[in-house]
C-alpha positions in Angstrom: 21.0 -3.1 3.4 21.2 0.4 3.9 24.3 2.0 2.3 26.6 4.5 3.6 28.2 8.0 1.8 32.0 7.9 1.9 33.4 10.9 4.5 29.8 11.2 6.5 28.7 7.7 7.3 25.1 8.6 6.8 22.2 6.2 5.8 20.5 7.2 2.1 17.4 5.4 1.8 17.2 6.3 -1.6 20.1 4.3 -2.1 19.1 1.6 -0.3 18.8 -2.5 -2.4 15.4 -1.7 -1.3 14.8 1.6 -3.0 16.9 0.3 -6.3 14.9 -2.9 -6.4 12.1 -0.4 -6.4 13.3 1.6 -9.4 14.3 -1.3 -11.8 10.5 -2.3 -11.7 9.5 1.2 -12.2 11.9 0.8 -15.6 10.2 -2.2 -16.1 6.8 -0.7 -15.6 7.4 2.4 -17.8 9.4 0.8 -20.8 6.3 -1.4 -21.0 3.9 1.3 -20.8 5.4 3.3 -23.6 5.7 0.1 -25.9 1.5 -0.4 -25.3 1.5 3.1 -26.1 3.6 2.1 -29.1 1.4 -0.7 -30.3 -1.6 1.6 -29.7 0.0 4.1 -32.6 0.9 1.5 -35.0 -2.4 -0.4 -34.8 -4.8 2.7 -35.0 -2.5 3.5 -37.9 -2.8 0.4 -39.5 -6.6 0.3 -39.0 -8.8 3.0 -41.2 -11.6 3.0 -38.8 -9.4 4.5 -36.4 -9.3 8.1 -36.6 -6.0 9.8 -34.7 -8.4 11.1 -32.3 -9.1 7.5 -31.4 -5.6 6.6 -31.4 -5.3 9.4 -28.7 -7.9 7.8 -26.6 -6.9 4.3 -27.0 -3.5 5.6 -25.5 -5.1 7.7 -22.5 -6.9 4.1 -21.4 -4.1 2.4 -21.6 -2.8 4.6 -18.7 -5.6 5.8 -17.3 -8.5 3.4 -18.0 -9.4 2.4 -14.8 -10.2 6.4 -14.1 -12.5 6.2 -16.7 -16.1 7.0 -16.8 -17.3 6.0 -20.5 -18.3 8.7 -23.0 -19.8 12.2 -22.6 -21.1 12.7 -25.8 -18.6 11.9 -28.4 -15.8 12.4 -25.9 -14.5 9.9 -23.3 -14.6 11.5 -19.6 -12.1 10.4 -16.9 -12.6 10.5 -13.2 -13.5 8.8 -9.8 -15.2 5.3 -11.2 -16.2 3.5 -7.6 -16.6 0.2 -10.1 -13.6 0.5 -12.3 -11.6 0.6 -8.7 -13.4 -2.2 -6.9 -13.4 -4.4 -9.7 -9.7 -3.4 -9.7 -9.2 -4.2 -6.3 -11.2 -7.7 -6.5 -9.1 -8.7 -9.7 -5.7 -8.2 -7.6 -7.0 -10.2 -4.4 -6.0 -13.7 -5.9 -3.6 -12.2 -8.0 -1.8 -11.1 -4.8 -2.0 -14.5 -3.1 -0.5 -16.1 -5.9 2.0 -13.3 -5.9 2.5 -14.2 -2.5 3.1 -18.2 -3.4 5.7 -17.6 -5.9 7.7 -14.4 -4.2 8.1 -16.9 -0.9 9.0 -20.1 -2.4 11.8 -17.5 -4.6 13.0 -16.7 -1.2 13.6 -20.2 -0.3 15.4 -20.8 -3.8 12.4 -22.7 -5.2 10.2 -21.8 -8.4 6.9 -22.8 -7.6 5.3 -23.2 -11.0 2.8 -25.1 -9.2 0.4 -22.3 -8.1 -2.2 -23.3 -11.0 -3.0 -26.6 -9.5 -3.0 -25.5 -5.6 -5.1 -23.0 -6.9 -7.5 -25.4 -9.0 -7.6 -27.3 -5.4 -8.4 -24.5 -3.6 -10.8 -23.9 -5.4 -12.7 -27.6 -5.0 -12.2 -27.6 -1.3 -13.6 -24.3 -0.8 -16.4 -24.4 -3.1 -17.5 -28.1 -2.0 -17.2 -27.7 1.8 -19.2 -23.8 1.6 -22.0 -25.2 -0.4 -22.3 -28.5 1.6 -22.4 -26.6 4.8 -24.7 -23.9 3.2 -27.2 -26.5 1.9 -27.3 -28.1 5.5 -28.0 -24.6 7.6 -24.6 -24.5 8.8 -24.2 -20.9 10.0 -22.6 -18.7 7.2 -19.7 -17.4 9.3 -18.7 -20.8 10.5 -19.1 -22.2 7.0 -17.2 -19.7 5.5 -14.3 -20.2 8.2 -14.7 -24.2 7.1 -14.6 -23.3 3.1 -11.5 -21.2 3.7 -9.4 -23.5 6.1 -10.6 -26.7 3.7 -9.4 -24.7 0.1 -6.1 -23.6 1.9 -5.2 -27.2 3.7 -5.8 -28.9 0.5 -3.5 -26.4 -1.8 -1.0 -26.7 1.3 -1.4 -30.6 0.9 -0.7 -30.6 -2.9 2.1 -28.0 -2.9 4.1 -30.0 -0.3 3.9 -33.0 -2.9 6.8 -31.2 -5.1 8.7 -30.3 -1.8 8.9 -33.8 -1.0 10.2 -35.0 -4.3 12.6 -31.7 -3.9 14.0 -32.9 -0.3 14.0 -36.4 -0.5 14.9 -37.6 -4.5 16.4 -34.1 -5.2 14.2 -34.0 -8.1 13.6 -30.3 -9.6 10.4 -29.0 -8.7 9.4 -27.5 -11.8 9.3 -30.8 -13.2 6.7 -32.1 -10.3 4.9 -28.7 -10.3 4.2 -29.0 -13.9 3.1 -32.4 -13.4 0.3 -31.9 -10.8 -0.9 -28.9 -12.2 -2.6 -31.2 -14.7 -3.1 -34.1 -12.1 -5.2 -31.1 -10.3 -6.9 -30.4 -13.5 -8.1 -33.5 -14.2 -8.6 -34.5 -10.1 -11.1 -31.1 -10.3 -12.8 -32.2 -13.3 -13.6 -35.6 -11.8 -14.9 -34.6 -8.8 -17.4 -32.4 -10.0 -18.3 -34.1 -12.9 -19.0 -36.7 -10.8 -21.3 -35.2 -8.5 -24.4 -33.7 -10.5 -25.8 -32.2 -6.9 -22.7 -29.2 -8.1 -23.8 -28.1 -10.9 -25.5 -25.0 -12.1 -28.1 -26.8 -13.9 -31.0 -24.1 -11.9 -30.1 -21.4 -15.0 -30.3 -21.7 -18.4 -27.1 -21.8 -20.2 -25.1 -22.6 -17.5 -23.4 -26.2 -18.5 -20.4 -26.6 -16.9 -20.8 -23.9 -13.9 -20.8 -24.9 -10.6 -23.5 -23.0 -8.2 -22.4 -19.7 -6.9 -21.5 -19.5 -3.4 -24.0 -16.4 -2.9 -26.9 -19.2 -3.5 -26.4 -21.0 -0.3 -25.5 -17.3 1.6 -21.8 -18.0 2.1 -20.2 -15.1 1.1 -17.5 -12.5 2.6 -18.5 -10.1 4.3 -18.1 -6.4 2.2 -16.0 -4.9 5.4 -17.1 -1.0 4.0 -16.1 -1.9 0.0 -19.7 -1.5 -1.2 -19.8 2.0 0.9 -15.8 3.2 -0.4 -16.7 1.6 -4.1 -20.0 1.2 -4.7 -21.7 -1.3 -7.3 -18.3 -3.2 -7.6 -17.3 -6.8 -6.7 -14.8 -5.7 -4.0 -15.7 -7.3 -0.7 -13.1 -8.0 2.4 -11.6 -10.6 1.0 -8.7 -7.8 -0.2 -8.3 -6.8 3.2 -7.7 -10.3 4.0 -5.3 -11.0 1.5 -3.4 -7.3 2.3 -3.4 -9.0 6.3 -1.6 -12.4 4.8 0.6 -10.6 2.7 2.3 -8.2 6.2 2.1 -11.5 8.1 4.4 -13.1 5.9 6.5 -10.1 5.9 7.2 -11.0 9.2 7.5 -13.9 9.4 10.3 -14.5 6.5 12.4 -11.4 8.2 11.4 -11.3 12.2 11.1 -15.0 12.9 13.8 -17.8 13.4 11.6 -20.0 11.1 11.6 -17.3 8.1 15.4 -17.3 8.7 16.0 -21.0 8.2 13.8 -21.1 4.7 15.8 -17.9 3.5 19.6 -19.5 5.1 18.2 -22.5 3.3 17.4 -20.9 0.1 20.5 -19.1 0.1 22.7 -22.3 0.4 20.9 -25.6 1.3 24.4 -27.2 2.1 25.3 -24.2 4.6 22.1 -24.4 6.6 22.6 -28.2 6.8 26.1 -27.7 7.9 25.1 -25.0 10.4 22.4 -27.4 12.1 19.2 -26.5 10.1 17.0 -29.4 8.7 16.8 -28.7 5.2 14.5 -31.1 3.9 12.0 -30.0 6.7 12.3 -26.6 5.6 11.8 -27.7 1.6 9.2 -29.4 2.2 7.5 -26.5 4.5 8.3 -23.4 1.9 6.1 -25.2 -0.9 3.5 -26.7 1.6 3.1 -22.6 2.6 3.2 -21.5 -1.3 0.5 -24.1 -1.7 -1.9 -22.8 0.9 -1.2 -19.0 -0.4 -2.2 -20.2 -4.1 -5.1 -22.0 -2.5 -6.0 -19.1 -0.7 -6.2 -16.9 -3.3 -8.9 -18.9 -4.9 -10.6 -19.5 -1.7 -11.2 -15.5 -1.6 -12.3 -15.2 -5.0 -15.2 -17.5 -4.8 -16.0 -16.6 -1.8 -16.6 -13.4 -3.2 -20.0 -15.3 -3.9 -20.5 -13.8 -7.0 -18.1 -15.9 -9.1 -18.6 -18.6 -11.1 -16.5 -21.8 -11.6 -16.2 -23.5 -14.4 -15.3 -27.4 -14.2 -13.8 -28.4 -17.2 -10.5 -27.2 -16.3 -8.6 -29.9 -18.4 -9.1 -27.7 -21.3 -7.1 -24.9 -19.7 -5.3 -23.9 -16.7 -6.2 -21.2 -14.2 -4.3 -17.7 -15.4 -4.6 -16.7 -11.8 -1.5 -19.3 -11.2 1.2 -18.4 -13.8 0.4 -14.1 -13.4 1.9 -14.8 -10.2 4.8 -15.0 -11.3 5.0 -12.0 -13.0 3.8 -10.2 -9.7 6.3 -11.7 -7.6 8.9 -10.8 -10.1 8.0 -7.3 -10.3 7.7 -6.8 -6.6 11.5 -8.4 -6.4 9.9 -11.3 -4.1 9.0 -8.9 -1.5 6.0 -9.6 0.2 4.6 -6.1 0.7 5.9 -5.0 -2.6 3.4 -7.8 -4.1 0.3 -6.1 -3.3 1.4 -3.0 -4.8 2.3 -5.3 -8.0 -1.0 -7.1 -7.9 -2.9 -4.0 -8.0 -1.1 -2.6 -10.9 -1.8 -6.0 -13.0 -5.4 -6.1 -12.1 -5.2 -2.0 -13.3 -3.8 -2.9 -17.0 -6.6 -5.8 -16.9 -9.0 -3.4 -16.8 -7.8 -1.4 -18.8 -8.2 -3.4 -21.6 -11.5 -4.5 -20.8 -12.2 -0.2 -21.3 -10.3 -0.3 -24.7 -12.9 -2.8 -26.2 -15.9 -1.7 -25.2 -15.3 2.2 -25.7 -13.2 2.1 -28.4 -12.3 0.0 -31.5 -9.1 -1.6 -30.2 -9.7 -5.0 -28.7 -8.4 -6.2 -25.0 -5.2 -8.3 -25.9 -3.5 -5.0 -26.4 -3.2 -5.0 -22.4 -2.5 -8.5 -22.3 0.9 -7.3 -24.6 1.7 -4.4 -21.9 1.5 -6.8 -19.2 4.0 -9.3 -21.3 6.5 -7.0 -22.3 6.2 -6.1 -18.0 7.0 -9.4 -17.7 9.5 -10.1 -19.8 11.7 -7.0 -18.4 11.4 -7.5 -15.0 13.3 -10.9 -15.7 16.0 -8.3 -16.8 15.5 -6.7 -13.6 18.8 -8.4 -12.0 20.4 -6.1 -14.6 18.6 -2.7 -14.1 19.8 -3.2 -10.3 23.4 -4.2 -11.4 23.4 -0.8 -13.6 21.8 1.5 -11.6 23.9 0.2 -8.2 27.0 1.4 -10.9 25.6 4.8 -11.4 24.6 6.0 -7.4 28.7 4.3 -6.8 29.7 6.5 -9.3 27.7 9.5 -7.9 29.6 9.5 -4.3 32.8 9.2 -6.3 33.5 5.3 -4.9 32.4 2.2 -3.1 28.8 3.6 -1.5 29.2 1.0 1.0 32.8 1.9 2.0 33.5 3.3 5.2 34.3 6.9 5.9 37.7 8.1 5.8 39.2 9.8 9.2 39.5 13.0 9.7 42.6 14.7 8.4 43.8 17.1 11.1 46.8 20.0 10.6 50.5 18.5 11.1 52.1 19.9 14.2 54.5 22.5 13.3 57.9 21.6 15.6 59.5 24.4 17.9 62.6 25.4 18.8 62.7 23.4 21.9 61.6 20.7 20.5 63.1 17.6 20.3 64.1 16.2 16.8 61.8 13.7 15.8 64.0 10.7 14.3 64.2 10.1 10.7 61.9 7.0 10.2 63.1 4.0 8.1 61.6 1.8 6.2 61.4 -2.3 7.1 64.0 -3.3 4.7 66.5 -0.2 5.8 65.8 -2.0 9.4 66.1 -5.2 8.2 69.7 -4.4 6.6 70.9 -3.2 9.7 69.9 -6.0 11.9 71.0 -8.3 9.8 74.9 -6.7 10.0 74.5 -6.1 13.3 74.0 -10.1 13.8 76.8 -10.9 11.4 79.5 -8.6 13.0 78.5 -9.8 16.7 78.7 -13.3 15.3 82.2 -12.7 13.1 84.1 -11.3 16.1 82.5 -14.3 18.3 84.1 -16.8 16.1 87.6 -14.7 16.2 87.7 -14.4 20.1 87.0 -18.4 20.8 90.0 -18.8 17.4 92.4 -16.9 19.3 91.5 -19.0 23.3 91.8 -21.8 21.2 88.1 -22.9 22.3 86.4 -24.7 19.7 85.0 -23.0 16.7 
């Protein structure tokens, strides 16, 4: 809500929940950068193979690595990489849908901890459905529409299995998130064990890989990423996923419906009171996280050149649980996610630059991106302080309304009249109160002396 300065009554954007919502992940954001920058000191230190010239580069790609251009000579060189950037770009597109999953279920005062397992079923409807079609010489375009809608129906179907638990038996939905994340797992496992016709068995090496959407041609189209970034993996499928996240934008803050999920998250028992069906709108806020989650996986393999593996009981998809992060750092706001997706997929490959051009490994990103994390669950409190500090700057309550405007005191005249001494309400009430007890004493004395009756 926009705020207003005492005495003007003017709008500061830059004082705005928005804007401050904004800053406390830029503290997040920075504190976490200069503790990888930290690490990078104390481990180059630490490590005689690392000179303090390396120690110096290991620091500039953790900031700058995805500007960087590998080695001239000796040195590492820094500018325009068209791969670095696409590959960024293609790394955030699920990120953001999963982003996207957890920020609006947040908004409807649910944690959807589910978004590995709508994912993991995203990613079997979409993959099964694009190579069926593709093997029978259904058109691409239509069998990519078909893999897309299948992968996002199906995550929407599984994510509305916590939100029925949630509405109906008021059981927490972390509990049943948890749950069929590794019902998904194992469901995913099964069905392509299950059906050899799947598997990558064409190239050597490949046990456990399912077949590459690019084999039977369904693929998204590149929508000008080949021409902007050039021998990268970025294809449409970020537009797309930019297009979902301003549609839901509007839809939680223009529409009635996105409304009634917020009213609901912000008091279940108030909506219901004020005529809102809560348990429809529980069960609707995860069905819509699960087809976000699902439709982040649904874009990355339909990238084509991505590769599944099946055995997903060993391990859960990452792509789920970094959405949480994103949504966190983006305060649950649906634009503010792809901003947030994009600066995750940056650190990501960032540390893929640390290991191959110099002697620092990867997981030194992977500890940026944690300490990220783990402030911007402080980031409640880097609101709370820095709402304090702009009060404190216009010298009260920033959302107080102006004061009137003093004008001069008339200066009386001669002619004037005299303007009567004002009293204050208990000087009045005294005197009314005599006033009533005299008129009543010298009632009672007249009907004495008449002999009336007292």
């Amino acid at each position: 809500m926009p705020r207003l300065e005492p005495g003007t009554g003017k709008t500061k954007w830059y004082r705005s929940d928005g804007a401050v919502a904004v800053y406390s992940a830029l503290i997040s954001i920075l504190i976490g950068m200069a503790v990888g920058a930290i690490i990078v000191v104390v481990v180059g230190l630490l490590k005689s193979n690392i000179s303090p010239a390396g120690i110096w580069e290991g620091i500039r790609l953790v900031f700058l690595g995805v500007f960087s251009t590998g080695r001239s000579g000796s040195a590492l060189s820094f500018g325009f990489n068209g791969v670095n950037l696409g590959n960024m770009l293609f790394r955030a597109t699920p990120l953001i849908m999963t982003g996207l999953s957890v920020a609006v279920a947040f908004k409807t005062g649910l944690f959807n901890i589910g978004a590995a397992g709508q994912f993991l079923m995203g990613t079997m409807g979409t993959l099964s459905v694009g190579l069926w079609m593709g093997w029978a010489g259904v058109h691409p375009f239509i069998a990519w529409i078909c893999a897309f809608l299948t992968g996002v129906i199906l995550g929407g179907l599984w994510g509305a299995i916590p939100g029925l638990f949630k509405a109906f038996l008021n059981i927490n939905e972390v509990i049943t998130c948890i749950m069929t994340n590794w019902i998904a797992a194992n469901l995913v496992t099964w069905w392509f064990d299950s059906h050899e016709i799947f598997k990558n068995s064409a190239e050597g090496g490949k046990v456990g890989y399912i077949i590459p959407l690019k084999n039977v041609g369904v693929v998204t189209p590149k929508m000008l990423m080949d021409v902007l970034f050039k021998g990268s993996q970025a294809n449409g499928g970020f537009w797309i996923a930019i297009i979902i996240a301003i549609a839901m934008w509007i839809m939680m803050t223009k529409t009635t419906f996105g409304y009634e999920l917020r009213a609901c998250g912000s008091n279940r028992h108030a909506a219901k009171y004020a005529g809102i069906n809560d348990k429809k709108n529980i069960i609707l806020s995860m069905a819509i996280a699960g087809c976000l989650a699902a439709a982040g996986a649904s874009l990355y393999y339909l990238s084509g050149n991505t590769e599944f593996y099946w055995s997903t009981y060993q391990k859960l998809p990452a792509e789920g649980f970094n959405g949480i992060p994103v949504a966190l750092l983006a305060a649950n706001h649906p634009i503010g996610v792809i901003f947030s997706g994009i600066f995750m997929s940056m650190l990501n490959i960032s540390g893929i630059q640390l290991k191959y051009l110099t002697a620092y490994n990867e997981y030194i990103s992977d500890i940026i991106i944690a300490v990220i994390v783990y402030l911007s669950a402080f980031s409640m409190l880097f609101k709370t302080v820095l709402s304090k500090k702009l009060r404190k700057g216009t010298g009260g309550n920033v959302n107080a309304e102006p004061e009137p405007v003093k004008t001069e005191e008339a200066v009386p005249t001669e002619d004037a009249e005299p303007v009567p001494e004002l009293k204050t309400f208990d000087e009045e009430v005294r005197e009314d109160y005599k006033e009533l007890m005299g008129e009543s004493a010298e009632k009672v004395q007249t009907e004495s002396e008449e002999g009336g009756e007292i």
